[in-house]
N, C-alpha and C positions, 0 to 999 in steps of 0.2 A: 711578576708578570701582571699586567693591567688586569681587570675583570674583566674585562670585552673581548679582549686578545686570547683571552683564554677560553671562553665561549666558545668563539670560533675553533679554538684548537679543538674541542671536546666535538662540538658538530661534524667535525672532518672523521672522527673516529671510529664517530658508531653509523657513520654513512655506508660505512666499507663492509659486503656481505647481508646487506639487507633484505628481505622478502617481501612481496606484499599477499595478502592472502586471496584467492582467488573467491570471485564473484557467483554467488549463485541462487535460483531465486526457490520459493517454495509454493509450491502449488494445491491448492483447497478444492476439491471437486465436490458439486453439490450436484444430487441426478431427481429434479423436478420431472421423472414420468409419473402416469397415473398408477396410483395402489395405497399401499401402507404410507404413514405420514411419519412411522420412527425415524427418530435422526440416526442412530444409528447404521441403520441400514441404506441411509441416502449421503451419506456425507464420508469421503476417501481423502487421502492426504500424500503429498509426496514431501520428506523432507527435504530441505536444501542440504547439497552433498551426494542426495540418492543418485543413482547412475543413471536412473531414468530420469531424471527433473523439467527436460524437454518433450518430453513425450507423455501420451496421455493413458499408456497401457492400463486396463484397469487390470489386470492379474499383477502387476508388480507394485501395484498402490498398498497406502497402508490404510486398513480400515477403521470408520468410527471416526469421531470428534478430536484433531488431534492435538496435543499440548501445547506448552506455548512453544514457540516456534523461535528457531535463535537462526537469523539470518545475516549471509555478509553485508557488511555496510554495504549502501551503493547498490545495493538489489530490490528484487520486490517481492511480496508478497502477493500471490495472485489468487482469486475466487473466482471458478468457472463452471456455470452452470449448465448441464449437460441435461439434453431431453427439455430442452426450454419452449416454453410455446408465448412468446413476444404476442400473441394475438390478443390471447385474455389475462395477459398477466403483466405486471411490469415489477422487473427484476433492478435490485439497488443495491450497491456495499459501497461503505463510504459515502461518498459526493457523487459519486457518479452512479447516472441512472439512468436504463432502455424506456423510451418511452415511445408509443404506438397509439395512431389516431382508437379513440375509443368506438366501438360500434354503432353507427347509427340507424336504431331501427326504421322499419319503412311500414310502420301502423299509419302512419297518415296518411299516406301515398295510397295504400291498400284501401281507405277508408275512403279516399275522393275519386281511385279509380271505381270502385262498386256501384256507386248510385249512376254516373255518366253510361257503365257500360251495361245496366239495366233500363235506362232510357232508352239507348238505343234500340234494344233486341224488344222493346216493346215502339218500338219504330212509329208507331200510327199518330202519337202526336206527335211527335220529333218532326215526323218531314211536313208538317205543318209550317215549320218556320223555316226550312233547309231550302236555299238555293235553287233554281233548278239546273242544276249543271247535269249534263248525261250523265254519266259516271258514277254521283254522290250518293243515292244510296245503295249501290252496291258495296263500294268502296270503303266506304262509314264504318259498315261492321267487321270489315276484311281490317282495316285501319286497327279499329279497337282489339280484335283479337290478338293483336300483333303487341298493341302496348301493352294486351294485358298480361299477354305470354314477358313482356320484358320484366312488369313488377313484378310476376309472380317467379324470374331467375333471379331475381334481387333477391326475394325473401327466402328460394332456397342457398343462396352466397351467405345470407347470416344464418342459414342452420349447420351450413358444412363450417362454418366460423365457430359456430357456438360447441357443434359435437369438435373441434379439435380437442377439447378437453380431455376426453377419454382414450384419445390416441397417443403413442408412442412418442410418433415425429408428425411432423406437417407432409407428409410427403403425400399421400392419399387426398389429401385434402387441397395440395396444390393443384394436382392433376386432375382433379373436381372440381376446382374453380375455372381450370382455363377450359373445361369440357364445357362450364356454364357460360363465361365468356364468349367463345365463340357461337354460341348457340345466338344469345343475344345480340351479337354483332349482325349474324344474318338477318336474325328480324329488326332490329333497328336501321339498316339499311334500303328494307324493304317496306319499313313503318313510313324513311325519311320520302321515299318515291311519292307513296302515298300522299303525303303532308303539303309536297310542293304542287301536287296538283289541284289543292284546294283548300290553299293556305288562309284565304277570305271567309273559309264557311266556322263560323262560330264553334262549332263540338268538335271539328277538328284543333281548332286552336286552343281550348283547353284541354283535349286528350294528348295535347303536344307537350303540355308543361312538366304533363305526369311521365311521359316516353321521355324528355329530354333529362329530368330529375332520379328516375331509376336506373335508364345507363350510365347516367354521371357516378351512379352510385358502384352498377357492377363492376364498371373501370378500374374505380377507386379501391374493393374490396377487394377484387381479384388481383392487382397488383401489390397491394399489401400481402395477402395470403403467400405469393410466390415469392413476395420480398424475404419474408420472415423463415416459409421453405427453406431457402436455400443462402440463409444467413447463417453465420459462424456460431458456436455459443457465444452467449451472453459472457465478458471475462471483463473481470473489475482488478485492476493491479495499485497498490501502493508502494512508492520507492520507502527504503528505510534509511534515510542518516543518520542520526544522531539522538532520536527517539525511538518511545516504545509504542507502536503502533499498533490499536485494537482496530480491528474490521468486522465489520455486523454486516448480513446477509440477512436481504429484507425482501419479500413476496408478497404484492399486493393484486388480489383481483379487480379486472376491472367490470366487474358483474356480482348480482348481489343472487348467493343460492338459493334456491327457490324455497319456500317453508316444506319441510319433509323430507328434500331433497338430501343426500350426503355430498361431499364436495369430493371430487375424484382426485384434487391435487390438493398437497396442502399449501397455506397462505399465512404470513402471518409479519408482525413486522420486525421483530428478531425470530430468523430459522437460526441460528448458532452464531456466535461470536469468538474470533479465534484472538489470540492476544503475541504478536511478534514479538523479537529484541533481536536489535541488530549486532551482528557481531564485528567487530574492529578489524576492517581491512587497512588501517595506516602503516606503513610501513615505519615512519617516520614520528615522532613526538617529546613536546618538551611539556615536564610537569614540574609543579613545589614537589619534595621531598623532605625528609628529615633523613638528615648520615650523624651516623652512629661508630666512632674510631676508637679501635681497643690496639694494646701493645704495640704504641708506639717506645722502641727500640730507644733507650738513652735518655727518654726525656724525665727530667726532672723540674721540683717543685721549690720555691726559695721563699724564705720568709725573714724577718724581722724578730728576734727577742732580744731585748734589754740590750740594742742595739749591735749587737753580733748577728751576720749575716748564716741563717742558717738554710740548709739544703738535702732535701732526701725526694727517693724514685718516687717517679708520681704515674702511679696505673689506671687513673682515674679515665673513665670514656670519655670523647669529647663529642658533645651532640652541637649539631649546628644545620638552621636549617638552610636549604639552598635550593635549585633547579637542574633535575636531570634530564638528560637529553636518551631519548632511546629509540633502538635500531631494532624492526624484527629480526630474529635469525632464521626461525621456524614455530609457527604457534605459538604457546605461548612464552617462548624461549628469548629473551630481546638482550641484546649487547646494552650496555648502560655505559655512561660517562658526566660524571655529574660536577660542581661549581657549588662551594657553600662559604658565607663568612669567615674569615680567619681572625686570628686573631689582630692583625693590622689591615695595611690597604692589600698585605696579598694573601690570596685567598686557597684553600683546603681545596684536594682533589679528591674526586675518586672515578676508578674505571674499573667493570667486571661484568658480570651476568644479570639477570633477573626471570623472575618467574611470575609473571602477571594472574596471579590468583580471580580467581571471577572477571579477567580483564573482557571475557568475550561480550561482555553485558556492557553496552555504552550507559556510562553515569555510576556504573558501580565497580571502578579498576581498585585493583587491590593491586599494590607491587610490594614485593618483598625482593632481597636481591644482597649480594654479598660479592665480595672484591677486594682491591688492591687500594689504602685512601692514603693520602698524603696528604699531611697537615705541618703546618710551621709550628714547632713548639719550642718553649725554653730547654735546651741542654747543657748552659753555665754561665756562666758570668765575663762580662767585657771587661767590668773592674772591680777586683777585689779578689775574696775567695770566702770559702765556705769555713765558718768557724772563728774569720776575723771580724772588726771593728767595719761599719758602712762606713765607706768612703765618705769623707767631709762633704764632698758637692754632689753627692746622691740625700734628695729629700725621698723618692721612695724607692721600694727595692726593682720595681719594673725598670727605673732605668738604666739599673746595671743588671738587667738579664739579655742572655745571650740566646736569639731564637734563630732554630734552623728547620730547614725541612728534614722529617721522618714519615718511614713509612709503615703499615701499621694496618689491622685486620677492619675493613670496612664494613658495614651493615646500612641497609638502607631499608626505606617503610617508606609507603605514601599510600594515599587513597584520593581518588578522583573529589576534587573538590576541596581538596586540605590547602588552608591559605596559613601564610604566615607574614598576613598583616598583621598592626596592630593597632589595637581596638583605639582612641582615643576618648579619655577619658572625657565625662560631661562634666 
């Protein structure tokens, strides 16, 4: 039978009762609240398999740093940061990273509204050069108090910003911002009335820049705040195929702690590094092997002396390397059928079981496996006999041996990556 034709035969065989192994991911929780910075006590794990793997119960988790992690191909490993505060921190594993506008403080803002709104309330030179519209200097200082009520909700928006650190969750803090929001919305509203009825008078036009610069800011900060509120965790996932996938879990401030100060959360740029292997969901695969054929049944050995054709049983193994085809059954349990050189153009079988030792780890398969091999060997002679004279027109004894197929105790070995090229020589 051709080598090809027989391929296909062997494909068809271990196709029949296959499994694939089912998909499941494993999950890394890391809990960024404020207190202790032991990893231990901040980092839980679910393995893939556990009954819980979708869900995020922390009483069914397993505690502490957990080992390396053996997942099915085809899944992911995931890192989920719980008690995350995105405001002053930005959270990374792997390539992918939370990132959030940094805070902008309002020292300057603070610093150009002071001296305007101390000209004013010392008024007697100010109206020296003011307009005289009715209205302007009453107005003037109604105006100012309104912008300064806006910088001064700006700068408490970066303190409910800066104290989230010490808190749990943002929730407190959302509800703080939009209290300060709205407040500012009224006076900015009431600032803008103002503004347009003496949009020409110089102190109002720069008291304008500072009013239009601070609510641009509460907007921006207050939106951020409730964005991050009421944002998911931070969850970083890596698929695993065919590699060993480390993920490092990285926390960086985005504030520098004050000298003296202690930091309420820790920060650092490896928090723990977990180390994955995925484990082999293929149902399906063709590898090199080496088959190993003992007690083939009949077969014997022929030789040549002083011209007499001799002959006796020959028990010797026949090693031959080739390519097996394999089918899971159940874990590590995989039907085999394999195709090796024979000793002419037709080629050596074998069909049986295997046990894929370490197979669960991609790049480290160990198969060992045992079966049914059949192999073409010599069991007598076409011409002649055993103990006569070689036939006149035989130069050597192979061409008067008679090979048949036998069948005969199989063994089989392979290891992920075993080639049976050959080297060419330099």
């Amino acid at each position: 039978m051709p080598f090809r034709k027989t391929l296909l035969v062997v494909l068809t065989v271990v196709s029949v009762g296959i499994h694939r192994a089912d998909a499941q991911s494993a999950i890394v929780y890391y809990d960024h609240a404020p207190g202790d910075s032991a990893i231990v006590s901040r980092v839980s794990y679910l393995m893939s398999g556990d009954r819980t793997s979708v869900t995020s119960n922390p009483n069914e988790r397993h505690r502490g740093l957990p080992p390396s992690l053996r997942i099915p191909q085809g899944s992911s490993v995931c890192v989920v940061v719980e008690h995350a505060n995105p405001l002053l921190y930005t959270y990374a594993a792997a390539s992918k990273t939370v990132t959030v506008q940094a805070t902008t403080g309002l020292a300057g803002l603070l610093s150009s509204i002071i001296p305007i709104i101390t000209a004013i309330e010392k008024s007697s030179n100010a109206r020296g050069y003011l307009p005289a519209t009715r209205n302007v200097e009453s107005d003037l200082p109604e105006y100012a108090r309104r912008v300064q009520h806006i910088a001064d909700i700006a700068s408490n928006l970066d303190d409910v910003r800066n104290n989230t650190d010490a808190a749990p969750d943002l929730t407190r803090a959302a509800h703080s911002a939009d209290s300060l929001a709205h407040a500012a919305e009224l006076d900015n509203n009431l600032a803008a009335k103002l503004f347009a009825a003496h949009r020409s008078d110089t102190v109002f036009v720069l008291l304008r820049d500072v009013q239009t610069a601070a609510f641009n800011h509460i907007e921006a900060e207050s939106q951020e705040i409730a964005a991050a509120a009421s944002a998911s965790n931070p969850t970083f996932c890596s698929v695993l195929d065919d590699s060993r996938v480390r993920t490092t879990l990285a926390v960086t401030r985005k504030f520098k702690v004050a000298s003296g100060d202690l930091a309420v959360r820790p920060a650092k740029d490896s928090v723990f590094s977990v180390v994955s292997d995925p484990l082999s969901t293929r149902v399906f695969e063709i590898i090199p092997t080496a088959v190993l054929s003992f007690d083939m049944q009949g077969r014997r050995r022929f030789g040549i002396d002083n011209g007499v054709v001799t002959g006796r049983e020959d028990k010797r193994p026949i090693f031959n390397p080739g390519m097996l085809a394999l089918g899971r059954v159940a874990g590590p349990l995989w039907a085999a059928a394999g195709v090796a050189k024979g000793f002419d153009v037709s080629p050596d079988l074998f069909i049986g079981a295997t046990l894929r030792a370490g197979e669960s780890v991609i790049g480290t398969n160990i198969v060992i496996g045992a079966g049914l091999s059949v192999s073409k060997v010599a069991v007598g002679l076409s011409e002649g006999r055993e103990g006569a004279a070689v036939p006149s027109d035989a130069t050597d004894v192979q061409q008067i041996v008679k090979r048949e197929y036998r069948t005969g105790l199989g063994v089989i070995f392979s290891v992920s990556g075993l080639s049976f090229a050959r080297l060419e020589k330099k």
